[in-house]
Structure formats: structure tokens, C-alpha cells
C-alpha positions in Angstrom: 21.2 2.8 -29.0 19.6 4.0 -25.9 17.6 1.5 -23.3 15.4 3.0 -20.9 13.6 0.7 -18.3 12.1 1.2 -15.4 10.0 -1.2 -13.0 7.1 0.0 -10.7 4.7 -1.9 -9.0 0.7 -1.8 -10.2 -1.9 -2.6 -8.0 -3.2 -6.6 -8.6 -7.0 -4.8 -9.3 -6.0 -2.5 -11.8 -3.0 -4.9 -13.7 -5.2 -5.8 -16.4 -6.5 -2.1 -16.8 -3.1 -0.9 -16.9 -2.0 -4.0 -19.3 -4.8 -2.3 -21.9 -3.5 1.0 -21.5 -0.3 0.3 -22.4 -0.9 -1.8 -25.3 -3.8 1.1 -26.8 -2.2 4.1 -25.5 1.4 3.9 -24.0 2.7 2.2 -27.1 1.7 4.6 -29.5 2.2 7.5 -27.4 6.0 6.8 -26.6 6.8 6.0 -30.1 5.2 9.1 -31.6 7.4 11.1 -29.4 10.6 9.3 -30.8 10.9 5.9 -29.2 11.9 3.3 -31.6 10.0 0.7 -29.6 7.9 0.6 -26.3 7.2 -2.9 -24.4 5.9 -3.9 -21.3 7.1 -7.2 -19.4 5.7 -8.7 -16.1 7.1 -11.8 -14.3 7.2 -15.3 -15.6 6.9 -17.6 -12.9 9.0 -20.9 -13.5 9.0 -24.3 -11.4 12.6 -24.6 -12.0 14.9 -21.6 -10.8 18.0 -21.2 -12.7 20.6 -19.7 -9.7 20.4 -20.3 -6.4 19.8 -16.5 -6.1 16.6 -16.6 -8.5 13.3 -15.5 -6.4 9.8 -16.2 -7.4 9.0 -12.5 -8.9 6.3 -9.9 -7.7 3.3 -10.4 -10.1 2.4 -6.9 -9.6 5.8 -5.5 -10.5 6.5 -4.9 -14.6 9.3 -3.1 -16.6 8.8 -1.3 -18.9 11.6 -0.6 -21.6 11.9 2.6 -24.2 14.5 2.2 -27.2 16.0 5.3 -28.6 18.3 5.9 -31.2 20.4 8.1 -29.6 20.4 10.1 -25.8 19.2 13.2 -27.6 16.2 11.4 -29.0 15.2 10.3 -25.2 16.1 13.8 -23.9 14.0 15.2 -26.2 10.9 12.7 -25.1 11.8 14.1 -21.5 11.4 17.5 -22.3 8.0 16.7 -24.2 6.6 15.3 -20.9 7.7 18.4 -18.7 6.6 21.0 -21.4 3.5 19.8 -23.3 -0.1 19.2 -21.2 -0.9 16.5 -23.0 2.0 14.5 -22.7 2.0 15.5 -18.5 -1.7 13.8 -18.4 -0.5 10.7 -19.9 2.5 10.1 -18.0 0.5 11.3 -15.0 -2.1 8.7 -15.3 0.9 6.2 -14.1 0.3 7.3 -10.8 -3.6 8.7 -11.0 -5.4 6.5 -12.7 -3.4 3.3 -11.9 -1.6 3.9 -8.5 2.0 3.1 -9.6 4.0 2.8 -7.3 7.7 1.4 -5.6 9.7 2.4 -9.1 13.6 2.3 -10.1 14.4 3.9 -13.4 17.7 2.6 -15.5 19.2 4.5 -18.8 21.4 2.0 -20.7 24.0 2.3 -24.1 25.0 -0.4 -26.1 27.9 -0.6 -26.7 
């Protein structure tokens, strides 16, 4: 299996638009082009902290994660996005429509 995660930062005034999105459009548009599963995390602030090195979060900055079967399956996703219009709109709205910003992207395998 293949993990895909990234975490960006989403403007406090458009978080809940950007919440909707991805639970009406995100969701179903990653897993029709071969996710397994799509979901979208954002801090849990806690009273107690578990490390000394645990830092109250960023509200405004979520992960999201993308599980693939295999690589191939994820390549093939990326390719999608850089060849079809329709699936350059959607990814672009990430930055258009919500002002995404301050992102690191991860690829994991489980071993």
C-alpha cells in the first residue's frame, strides 16, 4: 500500500468552505481516479500534551492522506491531473478558490 499525505495551510475564513469541498467533491474525485480512500484531518487540540516536544497545532493547517494500492495506481492519478482539464481545475481550486498555502507533501509504503 501506498500513503500519500500532504499538509497545507487554509485560510481561517474559507476552512469551513474548503471542509465542504472536500467532503462533496475531493472525496469522490480522488477515489474515482484510483484512490482506495481520501481523508482530511485538521488539529485536535488537547489540555494535556503527551511529549514534552508536543505543540498546540495550527488550526488552519490539515493533512490530507490518499491510499493507493500500489505506486503505479498513484502515478497514474498524477498523470490524470497534468493531462486531463478537468482534473487540473479541481486540483487547481486548492490554490484559487481556497488560497492554500505553506504545503509539504510525503509518499509512504508499508511495509
Amino acid at each position: 500500500m501506498i500513503l500519500v499525505q500532504w499538509s497545507c495551510e487554509v485560510p481561517q475564513q474559507k476552512r469551513e468552505r474548503f471542509i465542504s469541498f472536500a467532503e462533496k467533491k475531493l472525496k469522490s474525485f480522488y477515489e474515482s481516479y484510483g484512490a482506495l480512500r481520501y481523508e482530511l484531518f485538521f488539529p485536535m487540540n488537547t489540555e494535556k500534551k503527551y511529549f514534552t516536544y508536543h505543540a498546540t497545532e495550527n488550526e488552519n493547517m490539515y493533512t490530507e492522506q490518499l491510499l493507493f494500492e500500489t505506486f503505479k495506481d498513484f502515478e497514474k492519478l498524477y498523470d490524470t491531473i497534468e493531462e486531463v482539464e478537468e482534473a487540473q481545475n479541481m486540483v487547481g481550486k486548492y490554490v484559487k478558490e481556497f488560497g492554500i498555502s505553506n504545503c509539504n507533501f510525503k509518499i509512504l509504503k508499508q511495509y
